[in-house]
Structures are given as structure tokens and as C-alpha cells.
PAPA-232338 format. One record per residue (C-alpha): residue in one letter; x, y, z. Coordinates in steps of 0.2 Angstrom, whole numbers, padded with zeros to 4 digits, always signed. Layout:
REM PAPA-232338
AXYZ/...
END
This chain:
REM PAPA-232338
X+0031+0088-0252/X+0039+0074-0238/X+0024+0071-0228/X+0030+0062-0209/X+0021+0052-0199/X+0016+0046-0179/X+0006+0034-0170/X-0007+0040-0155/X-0011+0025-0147/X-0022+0026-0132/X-0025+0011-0120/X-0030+0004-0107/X-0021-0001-0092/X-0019-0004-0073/X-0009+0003-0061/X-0008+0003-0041/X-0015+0018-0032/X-0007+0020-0017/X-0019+0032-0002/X-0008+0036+0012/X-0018+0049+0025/X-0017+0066+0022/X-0005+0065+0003/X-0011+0065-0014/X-0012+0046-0019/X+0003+0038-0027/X-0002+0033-0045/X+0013+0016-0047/X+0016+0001-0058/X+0003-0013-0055/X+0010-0026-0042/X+0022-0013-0034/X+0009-0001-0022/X+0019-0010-0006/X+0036-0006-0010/X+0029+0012-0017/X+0022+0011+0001/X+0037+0006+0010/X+0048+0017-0001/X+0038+0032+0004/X+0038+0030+0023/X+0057+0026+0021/X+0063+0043+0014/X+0050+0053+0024/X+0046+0045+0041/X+0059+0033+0047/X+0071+0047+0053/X+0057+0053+0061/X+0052+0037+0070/X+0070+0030+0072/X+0070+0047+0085/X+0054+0042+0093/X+0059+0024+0095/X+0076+0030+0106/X+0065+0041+0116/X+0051+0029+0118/X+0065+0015+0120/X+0073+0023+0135/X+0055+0028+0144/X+0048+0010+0141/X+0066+0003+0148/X+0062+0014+0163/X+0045+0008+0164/X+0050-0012+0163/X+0064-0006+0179/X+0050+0000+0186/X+0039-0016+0183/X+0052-0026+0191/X+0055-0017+0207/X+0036-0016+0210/X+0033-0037+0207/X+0032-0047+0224/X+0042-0064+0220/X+0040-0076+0235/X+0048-0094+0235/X+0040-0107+0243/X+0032-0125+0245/X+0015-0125+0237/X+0003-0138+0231/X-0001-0136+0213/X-0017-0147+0213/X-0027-0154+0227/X-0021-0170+0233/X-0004-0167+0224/X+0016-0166+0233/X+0022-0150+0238/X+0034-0142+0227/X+0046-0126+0226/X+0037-0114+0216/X+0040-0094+0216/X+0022-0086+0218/X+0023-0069+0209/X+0013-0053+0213/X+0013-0041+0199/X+0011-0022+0203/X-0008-0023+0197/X-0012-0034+0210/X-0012-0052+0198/X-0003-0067+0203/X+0006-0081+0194/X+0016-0097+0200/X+0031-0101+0189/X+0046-0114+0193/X+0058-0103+0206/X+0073-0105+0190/X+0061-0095+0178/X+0056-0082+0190/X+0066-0067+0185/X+0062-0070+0165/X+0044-0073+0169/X+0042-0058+0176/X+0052-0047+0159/X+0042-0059+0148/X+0026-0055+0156/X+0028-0032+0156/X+0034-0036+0137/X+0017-0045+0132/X+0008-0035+0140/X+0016-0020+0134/X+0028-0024+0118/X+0045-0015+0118/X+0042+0000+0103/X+0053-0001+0087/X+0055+0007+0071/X+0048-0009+0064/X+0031-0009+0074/X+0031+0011+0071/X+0029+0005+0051/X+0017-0009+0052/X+0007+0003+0064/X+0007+0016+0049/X+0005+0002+0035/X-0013-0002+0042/X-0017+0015+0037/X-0011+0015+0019/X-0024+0008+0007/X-0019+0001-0012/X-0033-0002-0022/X-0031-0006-0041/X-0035+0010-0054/X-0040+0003-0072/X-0038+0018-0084/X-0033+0023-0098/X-0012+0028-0105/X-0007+0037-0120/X+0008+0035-0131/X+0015+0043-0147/X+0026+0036-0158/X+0036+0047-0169/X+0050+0039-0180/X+0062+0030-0166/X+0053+0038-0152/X+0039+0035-0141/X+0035+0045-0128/X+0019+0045-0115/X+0005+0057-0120/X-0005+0067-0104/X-0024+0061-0105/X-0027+0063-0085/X-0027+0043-0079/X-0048+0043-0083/X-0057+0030-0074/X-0060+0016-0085/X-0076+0012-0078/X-0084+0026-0088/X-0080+0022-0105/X-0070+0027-0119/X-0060+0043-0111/X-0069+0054-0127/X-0063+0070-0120/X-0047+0065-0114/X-0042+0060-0131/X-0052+0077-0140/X-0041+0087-0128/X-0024+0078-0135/X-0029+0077-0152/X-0031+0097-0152/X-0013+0097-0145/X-0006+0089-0156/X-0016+0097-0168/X-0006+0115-0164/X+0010+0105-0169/X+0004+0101-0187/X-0001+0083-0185/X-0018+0079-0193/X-0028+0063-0191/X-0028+0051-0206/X-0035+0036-0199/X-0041+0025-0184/X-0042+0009-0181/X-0046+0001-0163/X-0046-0018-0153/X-0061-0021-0146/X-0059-0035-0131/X-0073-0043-0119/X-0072-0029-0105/X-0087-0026-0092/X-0084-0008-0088/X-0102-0001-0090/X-0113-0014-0094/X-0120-0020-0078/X-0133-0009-0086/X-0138-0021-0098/X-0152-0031-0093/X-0142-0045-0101/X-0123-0042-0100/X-0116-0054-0110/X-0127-0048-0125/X-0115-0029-0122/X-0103-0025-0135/X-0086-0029-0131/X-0080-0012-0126/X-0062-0003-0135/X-0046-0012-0127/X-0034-0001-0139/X-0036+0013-0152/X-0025+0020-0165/X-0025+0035-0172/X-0012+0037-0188/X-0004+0057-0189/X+0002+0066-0203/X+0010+0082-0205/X+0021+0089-0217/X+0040+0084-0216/
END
């Protein structure tokens, strides 16, 4: 009787975990959590806040009018030091009661400039770094599966265990059974061992731990 055969290989392997408040965390490829991040606020927020940022737009233009009409701008001669000539300055009085000299020619722009540090004009793109500070990526190292079956390798389900703990026993029992109720049956194992750290800073002396499992191979066989 044809007997067929696959490839379970289980592996280890890193991936970007993106946490955004409040949402199950994105599991991404390694090196991509910020565009996952970006990505993400672009298809769910940015309507959202592009409608915020004309509301609060128009209510922070009023609010720089209002800035203006309630600053004091008196031009004069004044002595900048003691023991100095007088010059043309234009002495400004902010509506919280502060004061400022500026040359008479920079008078008007002083006075924007200064409501726009003190409060910046909203925008999306401040809306999005505002919400990126909240966003944590953190690195997941865990484990993958894959079968390979003639031409065709597709991803097993094992969960994403945390590699920290081990070799993901129950993980792999679980998809073995699977794969077992299709017909396949184990006919060997082989595995690459590699210097990882994972679960030996119990060791009293680490670097006397045994390398732990990088990669294992399990070969299948079922009738064809």
C-alpha cells in the first residue's frame, strides 16, 4: 500500500505584540509593530479625529481672535538696559497680565507666536502622536508551527506559547492528536538544539544549562 508523507515542524520565533488600550493585542511580523500601530489608528480613528480637528480648529481660531483682541500693544521709546539709548520698542500686555518688549515690526507675529506656544494649534497629526504614547510594542518570542505536505506548507495552530516556559509540550500533544484524527502517525523526530537562555536563570551556573530546542521535526505518515 502507497504510504504518503508530511513534515510538522515546530519553531521558534519572534514576532511584535502590538497593546493599544482597551483592544486585544495585535500579534505582527517582527520589526513592523509601528506601521501595525499606524495602520490601525488609520482605518479606525483618523475619520474620527480628522472631525475633531475641524471642530477644535475653528474653537482654537476663536480662541487666538480672542488672544489678540485682549493683548495691550503700546509703542514707545524705552531703555532696554540701564545706562543704554532709548529705542522704539512695542511693550506688550498679554491678557494674563504678562508683559514682553519686542521690536515695534514684530509686534503683530509676536503676539500669534506667543498664544500658539503656549497653546499649539490641534491637528490630526498631534491627535496621533497623542494616541501613539499610549500604544506599547513589546517583542513576543514563541513558538510557530508549519506542515509540510507534498507542495504545500501551511501554518499549524499551536496558541503563540510564551517561549520563556519551554518547549510548548502541550501545545504540540494537542496538534499531534489532530493531526492524528486525519491519519497521520509519527515515524520520527529529530530536533536543533541552539544556545537559548529561556529558563535557565535557575541554574546556579547558567552557562553549564543545556542548550534548549531551537527547531523540531516531527516526520508523518499515513496511508496514501
Amino acid at each position: 500500500m502507497p504510504v504518503r508523507h508530511a513534515m510538522l515542524v515546530i519553531t521558534r520565533a519572534v514576532f511584535d505584540m502590538v497593546e493599544i488600550p482597551g483592544q486585544e493585542p495585535l500579534v505582527v511580523t517582527k520589526d513592523s509593530g509601528d506601521e501595525a500601530a499606524r495602520r490601525w489608528w488609520d482605518e479606525r480613528v483618523r475619520a474620527v479625529a480628522v472631525d475633531v480637528f475641524g471642530r477644535n480648529s475653528a474653537t482654537w481660531e476663536r480662541e487666538l481672535a480672542d488672544w489678540q483682541a485682549g493683548t495691550d500693544v503700546a509703542v514707545g521709546k524705552e531703555r532696554l538696559h540701564d545706562g543704554g539709548p532709548r529705542v522704539d520698542v512695542a511693550r506688550i500686555r498679554f491678557p494674563d497680565g504678562t508683559e514682553t518688549v519686542v521690536d515695534p515690526q514684530n509686534a503683530h507675529d509676536y503676539v500669534a507666536e506667543e498664544f500658539r506656544a503656549r497653546r499649539p494649534q490641534p491637528t490630526v497629526a498631534a491627535q496621533f502622536a497623542e494616541w501613539r504614547e499610549t500604544v506599547q510594542i513589546a517583542e513576543l518570542h514563541t513558538w510557530v508551527g508549519w506542515l509540510f505536505n507534498g507542495a504545500d506548507h501551511v501554518p499549524v495552530d499551536i496558541g503563540l506559547p510564551a517561549s520563556q516556559f519551554g518547549y510548548p509540550i502541550r501545545e504540540v500533544l494537542a496538534c499531534l492528536d489532530r493531526l492524528s484524527l486525519d491519519g497521520w502517525q509519527i515515524v520520527h523526530v529529530s530536533e536543533d538544539r541552539a544556545g537559548y537562555l529561556d529558563g535557565r536563570a535557575g541554574y546556579p551556573e547558567p552557562e553549564m544549562a543545556e542548550p534548549g530546542i531551537g527547531t523540531a521535526r516531527y516526520l508523518l505518515s499515513r496511508p496514501g
